[in-house]
C-alpha positions in Angstrom: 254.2 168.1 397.8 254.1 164.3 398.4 252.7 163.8 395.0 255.0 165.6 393.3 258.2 163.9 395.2 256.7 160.1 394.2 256.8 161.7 390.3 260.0 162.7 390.6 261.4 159.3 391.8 259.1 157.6 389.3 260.6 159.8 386.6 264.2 159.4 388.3 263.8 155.5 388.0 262.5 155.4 384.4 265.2 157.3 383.8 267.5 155.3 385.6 266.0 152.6 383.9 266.1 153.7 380.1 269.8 154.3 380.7 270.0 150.9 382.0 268.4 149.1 379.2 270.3 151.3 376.8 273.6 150.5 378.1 272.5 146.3 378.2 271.4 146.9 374.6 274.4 148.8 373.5 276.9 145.9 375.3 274.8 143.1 373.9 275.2 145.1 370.9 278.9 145.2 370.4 279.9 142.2 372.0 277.5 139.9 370.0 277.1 141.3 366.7 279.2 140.1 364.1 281.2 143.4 363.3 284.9 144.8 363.8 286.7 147.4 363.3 289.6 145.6 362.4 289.7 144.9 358.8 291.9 144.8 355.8 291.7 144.8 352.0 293.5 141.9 351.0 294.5 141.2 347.2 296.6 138.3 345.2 299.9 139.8 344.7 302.1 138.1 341.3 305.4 138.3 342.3 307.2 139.4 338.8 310.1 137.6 338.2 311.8 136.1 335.0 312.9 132.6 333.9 316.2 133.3 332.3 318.9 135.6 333.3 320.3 138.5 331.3 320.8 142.0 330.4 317.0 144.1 330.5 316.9 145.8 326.8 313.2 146.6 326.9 310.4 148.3 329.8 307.6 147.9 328.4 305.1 149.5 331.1 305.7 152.2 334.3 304.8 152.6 338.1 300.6 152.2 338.7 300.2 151.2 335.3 297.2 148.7 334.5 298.5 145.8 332.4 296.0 143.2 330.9 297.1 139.0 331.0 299.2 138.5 328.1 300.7 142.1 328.0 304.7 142.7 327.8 306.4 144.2 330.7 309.9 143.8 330.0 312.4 142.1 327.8 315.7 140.7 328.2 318.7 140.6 325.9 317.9 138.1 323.3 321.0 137.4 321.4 322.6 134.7 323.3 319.7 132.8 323.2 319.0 133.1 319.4 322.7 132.0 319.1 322.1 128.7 321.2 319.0 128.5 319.6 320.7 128.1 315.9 323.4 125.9 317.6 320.9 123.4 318.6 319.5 123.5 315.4 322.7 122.8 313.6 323.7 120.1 315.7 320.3 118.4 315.0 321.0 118.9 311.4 324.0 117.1 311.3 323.2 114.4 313.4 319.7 113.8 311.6 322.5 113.5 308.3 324.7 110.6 310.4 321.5 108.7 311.2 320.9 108.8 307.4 324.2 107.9 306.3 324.0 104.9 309.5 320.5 103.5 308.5 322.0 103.3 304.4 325.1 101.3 305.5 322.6 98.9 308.2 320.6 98.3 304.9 323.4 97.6 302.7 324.8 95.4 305.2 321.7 93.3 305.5 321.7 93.5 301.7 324.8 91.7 301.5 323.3 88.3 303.4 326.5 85.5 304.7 329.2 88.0 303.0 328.9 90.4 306.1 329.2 88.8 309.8 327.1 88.8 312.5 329.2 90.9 314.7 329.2 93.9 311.6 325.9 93.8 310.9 325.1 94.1 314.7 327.7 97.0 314.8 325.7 98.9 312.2 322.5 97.9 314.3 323.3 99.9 317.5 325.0 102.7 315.6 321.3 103.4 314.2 320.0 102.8 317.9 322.8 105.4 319.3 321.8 108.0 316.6 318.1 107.5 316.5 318.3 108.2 320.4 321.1 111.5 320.2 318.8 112.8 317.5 315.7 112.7 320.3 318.3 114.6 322.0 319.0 117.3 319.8 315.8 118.0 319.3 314.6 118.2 322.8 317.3 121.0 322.7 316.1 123.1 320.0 312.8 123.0 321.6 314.8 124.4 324.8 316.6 126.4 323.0 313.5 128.4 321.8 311.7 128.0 324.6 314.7 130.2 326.6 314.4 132.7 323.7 310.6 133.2 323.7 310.8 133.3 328.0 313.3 136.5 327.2 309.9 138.2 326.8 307.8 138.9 330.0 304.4 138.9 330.2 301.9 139.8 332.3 299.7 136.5 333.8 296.7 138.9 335.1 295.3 141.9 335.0 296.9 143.5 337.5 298.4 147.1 338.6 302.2 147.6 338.5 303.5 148.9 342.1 307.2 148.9 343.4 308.3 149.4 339.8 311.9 150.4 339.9 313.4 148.7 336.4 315.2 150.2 334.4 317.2 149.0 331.0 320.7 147.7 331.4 320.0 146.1 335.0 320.7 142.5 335.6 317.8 140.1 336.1 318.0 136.7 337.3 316.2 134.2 336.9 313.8 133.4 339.4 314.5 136.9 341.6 311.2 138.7 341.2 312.2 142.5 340.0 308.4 144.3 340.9 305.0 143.6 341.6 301.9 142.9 340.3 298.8 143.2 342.3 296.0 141.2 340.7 292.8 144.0 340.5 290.7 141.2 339.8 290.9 139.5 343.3 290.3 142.3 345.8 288.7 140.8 349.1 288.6 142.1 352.9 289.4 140.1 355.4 287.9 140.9 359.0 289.3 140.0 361.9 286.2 139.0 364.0 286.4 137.8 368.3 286.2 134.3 368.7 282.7 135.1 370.3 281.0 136.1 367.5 281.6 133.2 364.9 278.2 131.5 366.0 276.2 134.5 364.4 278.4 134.2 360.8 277.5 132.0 357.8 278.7 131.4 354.5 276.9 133.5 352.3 276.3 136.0 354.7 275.8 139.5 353.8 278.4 142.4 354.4 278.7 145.6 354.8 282.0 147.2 354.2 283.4 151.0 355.1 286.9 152.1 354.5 288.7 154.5 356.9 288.5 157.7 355.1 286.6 157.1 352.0 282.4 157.2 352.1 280.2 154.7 350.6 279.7 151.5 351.4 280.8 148.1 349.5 278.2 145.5 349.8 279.4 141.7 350.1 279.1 138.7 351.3 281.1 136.0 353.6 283.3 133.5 351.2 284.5 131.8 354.2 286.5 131.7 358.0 289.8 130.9 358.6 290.9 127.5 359.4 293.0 128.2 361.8 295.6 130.9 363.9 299.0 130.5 365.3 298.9 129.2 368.5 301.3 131.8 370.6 301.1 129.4 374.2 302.8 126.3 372.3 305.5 125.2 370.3 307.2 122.1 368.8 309.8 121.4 371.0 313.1 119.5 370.3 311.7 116.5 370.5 309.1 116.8 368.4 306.6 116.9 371.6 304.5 120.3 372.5 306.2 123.0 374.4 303.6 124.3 376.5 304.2 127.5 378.6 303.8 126.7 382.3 301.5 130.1 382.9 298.0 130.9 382.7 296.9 134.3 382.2 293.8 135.3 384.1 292.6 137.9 381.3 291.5 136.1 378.9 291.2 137.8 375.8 289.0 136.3 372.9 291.2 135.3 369.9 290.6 137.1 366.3 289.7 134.9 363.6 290.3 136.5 359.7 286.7 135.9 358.2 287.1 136.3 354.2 284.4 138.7 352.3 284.1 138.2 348.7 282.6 141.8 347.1 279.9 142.5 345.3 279.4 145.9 344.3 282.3 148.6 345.2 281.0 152.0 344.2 283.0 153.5 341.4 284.6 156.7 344.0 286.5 154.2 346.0 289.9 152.9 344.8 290.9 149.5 346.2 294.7 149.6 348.1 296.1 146.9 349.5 296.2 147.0 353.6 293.5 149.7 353.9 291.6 149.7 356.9 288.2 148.6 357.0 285.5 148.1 359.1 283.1 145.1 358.5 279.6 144.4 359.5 277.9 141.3 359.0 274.0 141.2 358.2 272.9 137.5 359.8 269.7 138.2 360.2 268.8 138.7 356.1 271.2 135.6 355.4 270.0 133.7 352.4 268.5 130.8 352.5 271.4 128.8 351.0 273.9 130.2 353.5 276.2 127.2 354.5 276.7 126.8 358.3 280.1 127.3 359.6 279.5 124.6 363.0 282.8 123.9 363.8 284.0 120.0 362.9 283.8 117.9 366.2 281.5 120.0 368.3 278.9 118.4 370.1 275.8 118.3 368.5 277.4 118.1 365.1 276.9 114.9 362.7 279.5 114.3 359.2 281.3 111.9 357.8 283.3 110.0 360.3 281.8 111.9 363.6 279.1 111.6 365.8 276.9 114.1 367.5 277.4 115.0 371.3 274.4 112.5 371.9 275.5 109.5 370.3 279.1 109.4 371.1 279.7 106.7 373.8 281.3 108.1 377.3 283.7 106.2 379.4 282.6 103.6 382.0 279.1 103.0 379.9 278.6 99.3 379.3 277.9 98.5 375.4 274.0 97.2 374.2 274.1 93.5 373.1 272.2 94.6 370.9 274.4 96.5 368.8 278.0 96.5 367.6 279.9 93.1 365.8 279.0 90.6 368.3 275.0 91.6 368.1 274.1 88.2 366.1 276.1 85.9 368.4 274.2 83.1 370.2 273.1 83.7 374.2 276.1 81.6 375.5 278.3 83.9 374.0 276.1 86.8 375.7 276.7 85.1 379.2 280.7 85.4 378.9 281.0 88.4 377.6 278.7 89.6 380.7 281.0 88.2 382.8 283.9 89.4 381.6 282.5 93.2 381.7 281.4 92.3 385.1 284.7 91.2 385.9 286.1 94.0 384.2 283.7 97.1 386.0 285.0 95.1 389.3 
């Protein structure tokens, strides 16, 4: 009976002691492996808007429609602007025919030698001047003119997908107000928002593994880069242009998110990209490539760069400076003496 009591605790405490080292595993795990949950498909969006105002005569293109760069999606009453157009260009015309008519009667004038004055022939001078500069004008304006009427026509900058299409022909746009959207299919990313914690164990160049909540399949990528920076929610600029700390500390402190940027690769051809789908992002640091970039924070000790210094070379306070180095290293041993005694005086 005793024999089979010490099996029973021996198999009781392996068994304790599996579950231990599966729970350390699992924690160690999930707290230090670079994956979250908590990601998002991220894409440029091309705000649509036009550069001159007026009636819309023309849609061109409808709700989830793919457009290519250099496609029309709308156009707007062109009329007007052919009018002004053909204005301009009249105008030019007849001041192009003064600055003829004022360059004859200069030359005439300068023909004529002592019978003319000074003061006339001048006269006739700047009149060319004025007309040589209006007719610069006018034709800056015709090339305004046209430019207005070829900007009646909208056209798409990138391929993209329409979405919040609601135009319709004989609405008002103005210029400037963006009237739908264009999401740019050519820049889809995911952005995962990764604990503080875990930064150490992400690269640049980085493999990723990508699922989206609700689809199957996975899309394979790679990091592109981390976030600079978040918004700090314990300080503000206050009305002196000095920090506005908060006065409280809280106790639970939570490990701030920062948005890590994955660039994909390959997205298999049953998923369909949205905008602000979920997605969960692993990252594969231990098959990093061998060109990966490191991501060491600027400043930290330990790290050298332009203008830093590692944690080991930087001088602390209260450490007295080698004669040997810095500007006065070359100066002569009387020089040493005082500045000995100054530091003396000064550690005193």
């Amino acid at each position: 009976m005793r024999f089979y009591s010490v099996i029973k605790g021996l198999i009781t405490a392996l068994a304790v002691a599996a579950a231990a080292a599966c729970v350390w595993l699992l924690w160690q795990y999930y707290e230090y492996a670079p994956r979250t949950p908590d990601g998002r498909v991220r894409a440029d969006v091309v705000q649509v808007a036009p550069d001159v105002s007026g009636l819309v005569t023309q849609v061109f293109v409808h709700e989830n429609q793919i457009v290519a760069p250099g496609e029309p999606l709308f156009e707007i009453d062109a009329e007007r602007f052919a009018i002004a157009r053909d204005l301009a260009r009249a105008t030019l015309a007849a001041r192009q025919a003064a600055l003829a008519h004022a360059r004859r009667v200069h030359t005439r004038n300068q023909g004529l030698g002592e019978l003319v004055s000074d003061e006339v022939l001048e006269e006739s001078r700047t009149r060319v001047d004025e007309l040589t500069a209006l007719v610069a004008q006018d034709r800056a304006d015709v090339d305004l003119a046209q430019l207005n009427l070829d900007r009646t026509r909208v056209v798409s900058t990138v391929h993209g997908k329409v979405t919040n299409f609601a135009l319709q022909p004989g609405q008002y746009a103005r210029a400037g107000q963006p009237v739908f959207a264009l999401v740019d299919m050519t820049s889809f990313r995911v952005e995962g928002y990764f604990e503080e914690t875990k930064l150490r164990r992400i690269q640049v160049g980085d493999p990723a593994r990508i699922t989206l909540m609700g689809q199957t399949g996975v899309i394979e990528g790679h990091v592109q880069g981390i976030a600079g920076g978040i918004e700090d929610s314990e300080r503000r600029t206050g009305g002196s242009l000095l920090a506005d700390v908060k006065p409280t500390f809280n106790w639970v402190r939570l490990a701030q998110r920062i948005p890590v940027r994955i660039a994909l690769d390959t997205v298999p051809d049953h998923i369909s990209l949205v905008i602000g789908q979920t997605a969960s992002v692993a990252i594969d640091h231990q098959n990093r490539p061998a060109d990966a970039a490191p991501t060491s924070a600027p400043g930290t000790a330990g790290t050298t760069g332009t203008g830093g210094a590692s944690g080991a070379d930087r001088p602390r306070q209260g450490d007295r400076p080698s004669p040997d180095s810095g500007p006065n290293s070359g100066l002569e041993s009387g020089a040493d003496a005082d500045t000995d005694a100054a530091w003396k005086d000064a550690r005193a």
